[in-house]
C-alpha positions, 0 to 999 in steps of 0.5 A: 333453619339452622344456618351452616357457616357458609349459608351465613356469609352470604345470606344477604345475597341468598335473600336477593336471589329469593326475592328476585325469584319470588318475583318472577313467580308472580303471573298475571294468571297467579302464583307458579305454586298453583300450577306445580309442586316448588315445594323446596329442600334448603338444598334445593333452594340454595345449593347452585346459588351458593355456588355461584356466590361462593366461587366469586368471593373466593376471588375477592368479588362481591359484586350485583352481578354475581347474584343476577346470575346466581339467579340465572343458575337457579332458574335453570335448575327450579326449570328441570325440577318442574320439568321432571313433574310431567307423568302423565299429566304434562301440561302445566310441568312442561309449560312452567318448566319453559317460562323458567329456562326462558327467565334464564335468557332473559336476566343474562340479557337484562343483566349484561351477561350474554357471554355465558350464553353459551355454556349455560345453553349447552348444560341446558341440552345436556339436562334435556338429553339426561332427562331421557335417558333417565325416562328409558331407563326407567321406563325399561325398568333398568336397575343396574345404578351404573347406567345412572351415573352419565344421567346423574353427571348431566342432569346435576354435575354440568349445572352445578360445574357453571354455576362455579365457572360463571362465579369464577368468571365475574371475579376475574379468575385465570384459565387453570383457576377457572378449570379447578372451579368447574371440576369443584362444582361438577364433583360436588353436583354428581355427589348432590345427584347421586345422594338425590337417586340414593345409589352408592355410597362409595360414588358420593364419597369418590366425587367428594374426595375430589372435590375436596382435592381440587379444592385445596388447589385454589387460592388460600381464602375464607372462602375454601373453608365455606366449600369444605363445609359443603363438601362435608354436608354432602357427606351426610345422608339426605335425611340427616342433611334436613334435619341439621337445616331443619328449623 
């Protein structure tokens, strides 16, 4: 894998979250891979971890904490892509979806961290509530792409919107600073949405336009040049962001 520069700076964190994860994969019963598809993009992999980590460093905080919880962002969101596997065949989606959301509990408990209980319970319900709309949707076979963007906002933009918070948060970030990181991550996860969906173009550009204004109101670190990195891979369409993090 080609790694940009902000996937270098915290590489050794992203390797701990990888393990940590690897290791709850693992159940009495075999590996989660026999029961569903985690057949994972760098994006996919990466993209909420980073998050979280890179929202702490850029407020000078290096700390364990910050990858339990990156952890805990991961999960949530490896829950909701095994989740969307279920079709017709409902079983093992459902049932590995929910071991996944329950680790999410579990590692804030272990990891001292209920205070971001609820907040993380909330994106969790929006997800849900996106997920069906998305199924009507389609189930209808509604094609007007406008009707997708409020499923886009809550399946992608509130989870990506804490995994910012949360890294604010640990490093002892201010109320209006914190308010900056949420509105950072939340325009950078619907940019990741939209381009997942392929809808508009000119809606990824918007949300990254943002992101990128929001972004130059936070503090003057290294930091800020690994997020405009990010913003500008999102900028690319999918199948180019593969081939620069290809191997």
């Amino acid at each position: 894998m080609t790694d940009l520069k902000f996937l270098q700076v915290i590489r050794t964190e992203l390797n701990m979250v990888e393990q940590e994860l690897e290791k709850e994969m693992s159940l009495r019963t075999g590996h989660i891979n026999q029961f569903v598809s985690l057949d994972l993009d760098t994006l996919d992999k990466y993209f909420c971890p980073s998050l979280v980590l890179l929202s702490g460093r850029l407020f000078g905080c290096r700390s364990r904490r910050l990858v339990s919880l990156a952890c805990v962002v991961q999960f949530i969101h490896l829950a909701t892509l095994v989740h969307n596997q279920a079709g017709k065949k409902p079983a093992f989606p459902v049932l590995v979806g929910d071991y996944l959301y329950s680790k999410f509990f579990h590692y804030l408990s272990r990891h001292d961290s209920l205070a971001m209980l609820a907040p993380l319970s909330k994106v969790i319900c929006d997800i849900h509530e996106a997920g069906i709309t998305r199924y009507q949707l389609e189930k209808t076979g509604q094609v007007d792409m406008r009707a997708y963007i409020p499923v886009v906002q809550r399946e992608w933009g509130r989870l990506a919107e804490q995994a910012c918070s949360i890294g604010g948060k640990v490093a002892g970030a201010g109320e209006e600073e914190e308010a900056r990181l949420r509105e950072l991550g939340f325009n950078l996860g619907v940019a990741w949405g939209i381009q997942r969906l392929g809808l508009e173009e000119k809606l990824v550009t918007k949300h990254l336009s943002r992101a990128k204004e929001v972004l130059f109101l936070l503090p003057d670190r290294k930091e800020r040049e690994y997020f405009l990195e990010l913003i500008n891979l999102l900028q690319v369409k999918p199948e180019e962001i593969h081939k620069i993090l290809a191997v």
